[in-house]
C-alpha positions in Angstrom: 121.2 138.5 109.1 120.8 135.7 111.4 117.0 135.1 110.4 118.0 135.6 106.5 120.7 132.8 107.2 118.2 130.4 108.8 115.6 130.9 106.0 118.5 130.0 103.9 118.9 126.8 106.1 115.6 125.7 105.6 115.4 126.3 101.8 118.5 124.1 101.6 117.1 121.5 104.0 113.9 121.5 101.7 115.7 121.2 98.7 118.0 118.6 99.8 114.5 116.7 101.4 112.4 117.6 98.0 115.7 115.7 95.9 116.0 112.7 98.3 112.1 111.9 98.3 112.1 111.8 94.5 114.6 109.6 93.7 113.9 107.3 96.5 110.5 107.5 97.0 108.9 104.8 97.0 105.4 106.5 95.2 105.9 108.3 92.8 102.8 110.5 91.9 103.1 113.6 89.6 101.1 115.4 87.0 102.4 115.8 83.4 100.1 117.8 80.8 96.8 116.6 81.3 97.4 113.1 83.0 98.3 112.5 86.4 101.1 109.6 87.0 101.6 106.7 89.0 104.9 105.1 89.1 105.6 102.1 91.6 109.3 102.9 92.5 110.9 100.2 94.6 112.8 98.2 91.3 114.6 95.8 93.4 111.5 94.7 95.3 109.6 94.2 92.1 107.7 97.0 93.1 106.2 95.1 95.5 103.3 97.1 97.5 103.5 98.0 100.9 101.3 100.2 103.0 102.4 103.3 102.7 102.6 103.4 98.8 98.8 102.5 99.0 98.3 105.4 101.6 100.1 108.1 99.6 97.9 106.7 95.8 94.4 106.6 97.7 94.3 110.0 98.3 96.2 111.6 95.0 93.7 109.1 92.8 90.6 110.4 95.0 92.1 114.2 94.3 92.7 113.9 90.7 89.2 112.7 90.0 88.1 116.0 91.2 90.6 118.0 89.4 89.0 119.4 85.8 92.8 120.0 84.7 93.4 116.1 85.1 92.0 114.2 82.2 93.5 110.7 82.5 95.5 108.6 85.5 98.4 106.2 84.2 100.0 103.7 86.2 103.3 102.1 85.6 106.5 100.1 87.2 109.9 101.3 87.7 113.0 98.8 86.7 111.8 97.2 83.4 111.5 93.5 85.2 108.0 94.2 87.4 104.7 96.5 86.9 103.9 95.3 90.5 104.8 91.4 92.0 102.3 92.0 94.7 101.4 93.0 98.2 104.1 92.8 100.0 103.5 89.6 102.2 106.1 89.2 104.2 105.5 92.6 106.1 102.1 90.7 107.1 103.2 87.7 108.1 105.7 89.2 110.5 103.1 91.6 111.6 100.4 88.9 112.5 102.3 87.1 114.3 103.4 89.3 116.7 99.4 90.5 116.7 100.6 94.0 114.9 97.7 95.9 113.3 99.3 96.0 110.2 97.8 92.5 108.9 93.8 94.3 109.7 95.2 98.1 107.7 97.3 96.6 104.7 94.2 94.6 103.5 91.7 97.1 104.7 93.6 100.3 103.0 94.6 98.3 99.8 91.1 97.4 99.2 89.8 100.9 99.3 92.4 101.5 97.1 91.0 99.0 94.3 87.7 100.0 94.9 88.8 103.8 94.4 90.4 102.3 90.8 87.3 100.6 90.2 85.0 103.1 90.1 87.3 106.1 89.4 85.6 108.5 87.2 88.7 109.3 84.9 89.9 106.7 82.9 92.5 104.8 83.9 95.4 103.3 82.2 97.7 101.1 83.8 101.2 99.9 81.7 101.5 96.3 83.1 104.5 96.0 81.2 106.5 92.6 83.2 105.1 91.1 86.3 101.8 91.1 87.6 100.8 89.5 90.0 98.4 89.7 93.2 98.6 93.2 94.5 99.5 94.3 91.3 96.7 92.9 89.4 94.6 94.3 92.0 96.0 98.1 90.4 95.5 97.1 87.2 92.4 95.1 86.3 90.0 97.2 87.4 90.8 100.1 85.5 89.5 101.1 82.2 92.6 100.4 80.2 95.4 97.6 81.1 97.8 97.7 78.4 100.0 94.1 78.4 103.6 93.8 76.4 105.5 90.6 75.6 107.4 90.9 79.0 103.8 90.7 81.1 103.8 87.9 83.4 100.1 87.5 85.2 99.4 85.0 87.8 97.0 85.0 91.0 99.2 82.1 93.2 98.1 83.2 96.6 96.6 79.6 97.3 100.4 78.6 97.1 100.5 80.2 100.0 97.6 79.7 102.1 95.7 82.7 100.7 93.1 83.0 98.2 92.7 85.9 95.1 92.0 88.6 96.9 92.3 92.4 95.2 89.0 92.0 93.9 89.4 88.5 92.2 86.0 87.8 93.2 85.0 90.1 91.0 87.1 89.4 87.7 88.2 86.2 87.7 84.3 84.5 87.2 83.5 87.3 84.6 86.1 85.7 82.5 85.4 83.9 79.5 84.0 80.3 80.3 85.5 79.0 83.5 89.6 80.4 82.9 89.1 82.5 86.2 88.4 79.3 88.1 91.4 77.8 86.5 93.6 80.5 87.1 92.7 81.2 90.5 93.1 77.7 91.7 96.0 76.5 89.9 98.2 80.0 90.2 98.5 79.4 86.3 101.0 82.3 85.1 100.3 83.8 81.8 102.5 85.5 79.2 102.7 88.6 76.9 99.6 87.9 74.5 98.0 85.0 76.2 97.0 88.2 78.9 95.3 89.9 76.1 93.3 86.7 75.0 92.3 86.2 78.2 90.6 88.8 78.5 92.6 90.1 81.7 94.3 92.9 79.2 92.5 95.4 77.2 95.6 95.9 74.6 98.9 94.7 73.0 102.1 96.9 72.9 105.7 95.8 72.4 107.8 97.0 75.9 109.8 99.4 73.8 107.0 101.4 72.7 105.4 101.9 76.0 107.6 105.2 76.7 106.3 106.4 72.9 102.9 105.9 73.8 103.1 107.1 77.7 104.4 110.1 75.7 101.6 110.4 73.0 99.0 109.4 76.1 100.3 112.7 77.9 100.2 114.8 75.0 96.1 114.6 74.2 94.5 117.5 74.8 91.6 117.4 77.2 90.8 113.6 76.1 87.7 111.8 76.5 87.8 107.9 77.0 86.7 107.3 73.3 90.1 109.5 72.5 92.1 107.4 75.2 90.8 104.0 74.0 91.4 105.5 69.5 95.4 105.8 70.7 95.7 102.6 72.5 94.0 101.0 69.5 96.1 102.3 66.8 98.8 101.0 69.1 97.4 98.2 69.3 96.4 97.3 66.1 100.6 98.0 64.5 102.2 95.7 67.1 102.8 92.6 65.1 104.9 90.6 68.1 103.7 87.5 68.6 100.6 88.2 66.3 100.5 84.4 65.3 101.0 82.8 68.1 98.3 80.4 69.6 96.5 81.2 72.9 98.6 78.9 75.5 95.6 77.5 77.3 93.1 77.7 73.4 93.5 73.5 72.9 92.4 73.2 76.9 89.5 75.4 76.8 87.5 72.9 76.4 88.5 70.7 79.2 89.0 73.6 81.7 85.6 75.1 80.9 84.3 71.4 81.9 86.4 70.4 84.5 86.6 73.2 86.6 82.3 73.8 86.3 82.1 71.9 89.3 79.9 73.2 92.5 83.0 72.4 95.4 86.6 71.6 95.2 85.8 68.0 96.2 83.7 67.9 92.8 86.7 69.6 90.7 88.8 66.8 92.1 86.5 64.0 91.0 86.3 65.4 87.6 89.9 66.0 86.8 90.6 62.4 88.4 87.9 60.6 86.1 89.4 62.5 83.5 92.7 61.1 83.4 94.2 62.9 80.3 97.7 64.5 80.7 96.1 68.4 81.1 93.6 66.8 84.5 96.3 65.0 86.1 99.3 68.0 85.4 96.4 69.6 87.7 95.8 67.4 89.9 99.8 67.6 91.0 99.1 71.4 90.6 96.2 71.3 92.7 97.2 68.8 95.4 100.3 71.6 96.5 98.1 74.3 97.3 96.6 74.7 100.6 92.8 73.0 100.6 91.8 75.4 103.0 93.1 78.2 100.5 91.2 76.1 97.4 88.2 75.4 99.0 87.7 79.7 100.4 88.5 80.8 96.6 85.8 78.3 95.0 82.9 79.5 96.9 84.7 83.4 96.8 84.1 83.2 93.0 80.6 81.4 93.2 79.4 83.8 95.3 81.4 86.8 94.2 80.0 86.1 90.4 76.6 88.0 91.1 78.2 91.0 93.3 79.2 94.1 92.7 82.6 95.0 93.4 82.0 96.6 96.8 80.4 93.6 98.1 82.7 91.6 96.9 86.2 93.4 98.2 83.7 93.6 102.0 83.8 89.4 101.5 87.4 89.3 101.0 88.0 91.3 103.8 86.5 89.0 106.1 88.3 86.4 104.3 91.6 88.2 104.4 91.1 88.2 108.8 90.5 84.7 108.4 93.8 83.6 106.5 96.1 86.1 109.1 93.8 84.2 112.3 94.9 80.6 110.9 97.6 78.1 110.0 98.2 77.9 106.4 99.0 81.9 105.5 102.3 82.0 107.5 103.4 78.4 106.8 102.7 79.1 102.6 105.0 82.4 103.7 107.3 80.6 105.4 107.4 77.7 102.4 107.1 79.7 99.2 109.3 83.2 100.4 111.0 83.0 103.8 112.7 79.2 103.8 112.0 78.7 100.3 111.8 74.9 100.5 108.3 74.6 98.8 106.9 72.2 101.2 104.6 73.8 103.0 102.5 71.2 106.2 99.1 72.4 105.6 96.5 72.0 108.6 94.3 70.5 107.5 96.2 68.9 105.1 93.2 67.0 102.7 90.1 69.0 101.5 87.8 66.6 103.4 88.9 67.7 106.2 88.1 71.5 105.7 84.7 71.6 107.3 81.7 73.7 105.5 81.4 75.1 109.2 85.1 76.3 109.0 84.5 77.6 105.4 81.2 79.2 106.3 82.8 81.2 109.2 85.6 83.0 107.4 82.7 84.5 105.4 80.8 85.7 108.6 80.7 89.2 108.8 83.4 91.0 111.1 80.4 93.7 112.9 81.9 97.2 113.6 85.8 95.4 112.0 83.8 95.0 108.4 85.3 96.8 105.9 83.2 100.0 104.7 83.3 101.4 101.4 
């Protein structure tokens, strides 16, 4: 009777642990009909990424790609504000400066993670329905399928903060049209609802309150191939009317940013926009001249050089560039300025782009030896 009554125990405990886990868990990973499901659970942290969400979606992602049951992988927020606001950076910063490990593993797992989105076998559609941003990019943009709504807010604004574009914006951001991926990556430029779309950063249009309807309809195809995937985000697509007439925000600059921001260094960007003079260069300039010029002058030669690479190459450069930013100065004071004291005046060191030496910027490329990140 005894053992009965402790085998009851434990089915209790298990249920009790089973219940707790999925409502606060902070990954939520589960199949439904042929798709297997992603949802980024921690709503009042914008669903914010932290390590161990990334180490319990590596391995699920890496197991439904083998699965022949699993068809499609869809990846979603939790709270109706965020899809994903990032990595979560403050966990680093507290980390490196104590020397924790966590600043080498965060970067290290979460690239591995991108790279097992960017060349995952099934498709992948991720829901960025409200903020993107950083990390969450990074889960998004390399899939096959990133469906924006009129509540998506993009932005890459790590060089507010001493960092550069890392998830693999290397990778995207010159491979947009013209020279917007220099422009967004320097200036942190946030983009809304439609203006993702035209872009080119999403891949479809849906207003917020049919994503559940189409999540639904996604979930109900029967052993789908991509061509089936992409014919039911189309028709989606192609019946949303919001904002259908509204110009692209950036269309009457393109011509300027595609000019201005051609340049082969910062220095040169600098020049260019000053010489220009118009309204759209100097609003820039004031952008510009807030950012860290160590952070600036990493991401122009991270997209330069990260234009001709593959993906893998280019996540093993940001690595190294990533243990540069936690060795340095300007990561925890952008922290410390943008997040923790929140007075938006960060003291860079150095604090003018001439004095970032192409010695310093060359060694935060160097490669790390055994530390490298492998793929």
């Amino acid at each position: 009777r005894l053992k009965a009554f402790n085998r009851l125990q434990v089915i209790l405990q298990h249920l009790k642990m089973s219940k707790q886990t999925d409502s606060t868990a902070e990954m939520l990973l589960e199949k439904k009909g042929g798709a297997g499901i992603i949802t980024l659970n921690r709503p009042k942290a914008l669903n914010a990424l932290n390590l161990s969400m990334i180490q319990q979606t590596y391995p699920q992602i890496k197991k439904w790609e083998q699965d022949p049951e699993t068809f499609l992988i869809i990846i979603k927020g939790t709270g109706g504000k965020a899809f994903c606001a990032g990595g979560d950076i403050r966990a680093i910063t507290e980390a490196g400066k104590v020397g924790g490990k966590l600043t080498q593993d965060f970067f290290r797992e979460e690239y591995m993670l991108v790279n097992a989105i960017g060349t995952c076998k099934k498709p992948y559609v991720a829901l960025i329905d409200g903020i993107t941003m950083g990390g969450g990019v990074g889960l998004s943009v390399h899939g096959h399928f990133r469906v924006a709504t009129e509540k998506t807010v993009f932005a890459m604004p790590e060089t507010a903060i001493g960092l550069f574009p890392d998830v693999g914006g290397g990778y995207f951001l010159p491979r947009l049209p013209g020279k917007i991926g220099y422009y967004l990556a320097l200036t942190g430029c946030r983009l809304k609802g439609r203006d993702v779309l035209k872009a080119g950063i999403a891949t479809h249009f849906v207003e917020s309150e049919k994503i559940p309807a189409l999540e639904k309809d996604l979930i109900a195809l029967k052993s789908p191939s991509k061509e089936n995937i992409a014919d039911l985000l189309n028709s989606y697509h192609m019946k949303c009317t919001v904002d259908q007439e509204k110009e692209f925000v950036l269309g009457e600059h393109m011509e300027k940013i595609n000019s201005l921001f051609s340049a082969n260094s910062m220095e040169e960007i600098v020049k260019k926009l000053k010489q220009d003079g118009s309204p759209f260069a100097l609003k820039q300039l004031e952008i510009l001249n807030k950012m860290s010029p160590t952070s600036l002058k990493l991401t122009v030669r991270q997209l330069k050089e990260g234009a001709s690479m593959s993906l893998q190459d280019v996540l093993t450069m940001e690595y190294r560039l990533s243990q540069a930013c936690v060795r340095g100065h300007d990561f925890y004071e952008g922290v410390r300025a943008v997040l923790i004291d929140k007075d938006q005046s960060p003291r860079w060191k150095p604090a003018a782009l001439e004095e970032v030496t192409d010695e310093f910027v060359d060694n935060c490329f160097k490669p790390l030896g055994s530390n490298d990140l492998k793929l």
